[in-house]
C-alpha positions in Angstrom: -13.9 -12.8 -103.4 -11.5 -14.3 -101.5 -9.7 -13.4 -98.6 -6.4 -13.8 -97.4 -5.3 -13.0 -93.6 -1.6 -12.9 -92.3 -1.5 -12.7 -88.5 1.8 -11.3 -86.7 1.0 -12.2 -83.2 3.0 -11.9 -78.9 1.5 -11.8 -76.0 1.1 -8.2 -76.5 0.3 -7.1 -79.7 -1.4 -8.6 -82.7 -0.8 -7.1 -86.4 -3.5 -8.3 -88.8 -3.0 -8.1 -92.5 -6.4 -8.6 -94.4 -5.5 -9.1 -98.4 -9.1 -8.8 -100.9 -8.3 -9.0 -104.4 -5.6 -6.6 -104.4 -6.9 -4.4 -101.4 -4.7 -4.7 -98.1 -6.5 -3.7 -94.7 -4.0 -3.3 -91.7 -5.6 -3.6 -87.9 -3.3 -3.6 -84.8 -4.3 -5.2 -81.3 -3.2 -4.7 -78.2 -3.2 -6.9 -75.2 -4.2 -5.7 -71.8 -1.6 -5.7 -69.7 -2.8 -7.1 -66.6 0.4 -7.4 -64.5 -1.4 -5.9 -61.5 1.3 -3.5 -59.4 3.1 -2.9 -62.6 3.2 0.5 -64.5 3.3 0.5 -68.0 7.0 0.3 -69.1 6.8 -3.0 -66.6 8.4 -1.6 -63.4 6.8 -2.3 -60.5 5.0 0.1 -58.3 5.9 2.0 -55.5 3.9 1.2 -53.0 3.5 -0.3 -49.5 1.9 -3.9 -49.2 0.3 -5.2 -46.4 -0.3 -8.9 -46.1 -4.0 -9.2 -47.4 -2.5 -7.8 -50.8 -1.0 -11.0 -52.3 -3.3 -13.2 -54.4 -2.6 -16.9 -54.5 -0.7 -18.0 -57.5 -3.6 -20.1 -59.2 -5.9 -17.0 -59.3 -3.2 -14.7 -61.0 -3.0 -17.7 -63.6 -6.2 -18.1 -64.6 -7.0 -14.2 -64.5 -3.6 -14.1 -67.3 -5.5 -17.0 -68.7 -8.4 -15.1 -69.5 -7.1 -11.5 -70.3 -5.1 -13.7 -73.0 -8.0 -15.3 -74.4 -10.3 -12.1 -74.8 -7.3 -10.7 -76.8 -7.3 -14.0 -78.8 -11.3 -13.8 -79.3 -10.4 -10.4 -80.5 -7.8 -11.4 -83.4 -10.2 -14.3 -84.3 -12.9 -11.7 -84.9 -11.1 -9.7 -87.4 -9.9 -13.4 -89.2 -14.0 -14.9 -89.3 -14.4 -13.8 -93.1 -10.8 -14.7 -93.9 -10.6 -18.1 -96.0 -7.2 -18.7 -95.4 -4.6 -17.3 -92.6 -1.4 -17.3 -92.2 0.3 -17.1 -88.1 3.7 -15.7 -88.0 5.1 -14.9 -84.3 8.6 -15.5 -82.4 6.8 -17.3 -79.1 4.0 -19.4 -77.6 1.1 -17.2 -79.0 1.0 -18.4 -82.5 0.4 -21.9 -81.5 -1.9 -20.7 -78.4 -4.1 -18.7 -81.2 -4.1 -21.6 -83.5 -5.8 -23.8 -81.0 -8.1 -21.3 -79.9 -9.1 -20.7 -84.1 -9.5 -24.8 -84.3 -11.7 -24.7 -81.3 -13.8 -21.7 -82.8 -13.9 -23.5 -85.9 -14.0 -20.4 -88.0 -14.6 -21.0 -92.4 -11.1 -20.5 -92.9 -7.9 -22.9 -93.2 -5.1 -22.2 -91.3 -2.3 -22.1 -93.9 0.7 -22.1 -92.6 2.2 -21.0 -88.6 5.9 -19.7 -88.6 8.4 -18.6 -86.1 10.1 -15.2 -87.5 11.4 -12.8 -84.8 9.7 -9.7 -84.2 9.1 -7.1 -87.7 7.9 -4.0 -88.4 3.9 -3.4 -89.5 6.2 -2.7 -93.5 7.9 -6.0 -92.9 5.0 -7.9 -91.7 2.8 -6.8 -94.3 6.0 -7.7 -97.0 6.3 -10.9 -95.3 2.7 -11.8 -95.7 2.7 -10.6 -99.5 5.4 -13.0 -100.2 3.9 -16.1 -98.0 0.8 -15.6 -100.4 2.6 -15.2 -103.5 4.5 -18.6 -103.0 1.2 -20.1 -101.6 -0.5 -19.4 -104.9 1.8 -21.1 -107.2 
């Protein structure tokens, strides 16, 4: 049985697209969002600061640092039965998620990593459909 994984991937959501001898299984991830002082559609809060409330710059960077790779660990844990994936994504996280799988060194091969703007879950899972069809000729 083998199994084919196509990963659409940001920095806030993650669309994974497990393909098993015909059988599709669809899994969306959300990143936190850990912008602290920020509502959700990314405006910032109304509040007063005093000047014990700012955080030096190195400890925001390493807390994003993190948040981002729990969210990676995440994706990788669907893709750890996969034996081959495919990355799409239109910025930085694709690459940042293939190092973090070569690190992990999971059973599966990284097949291919492509830029393609951001897509529906339909045109993701089309996308991946046709990335394997070509792949397997």
């Amino acid at each position: 049985m083998t199994i084919n994984a196509g990963v659409w991937i940001d920095h806030h959501k993650a669309v994974i697209l497990l393909i098993t001898d015909g059988q599709e299984n669809m899994r969306q991830i959300e990143a936190e969002d850990n912008r602290a002082g920020h509502t959700a559609d990314g405006a910032r809060a109304k509040q007063s600061y005093t000047r014990n409330d700012f955080v030096a710059e190195d400890k925001l960077e390493r807390k994003a640092e993190s948040h981002l790779n729990k969210y990676y660990d995440e994706v990788i844990a669907c893709l750890q039965h996969a034996d081959s994936i495919w990355i799409l994504g239109p910025g930085e996280a694709k690459g940042e998620l293939k190092k973090r799988i070569e690190n992990k060194k999971l059973r599966g091969h990284i097949a291919r990593v492509d830029t393609v703007d951001k897509m529906s879950d339909h045109q993701i899972a089309e996308h991946v459909r046709e990335l394997l069809c070509a792949g397997s000729k």
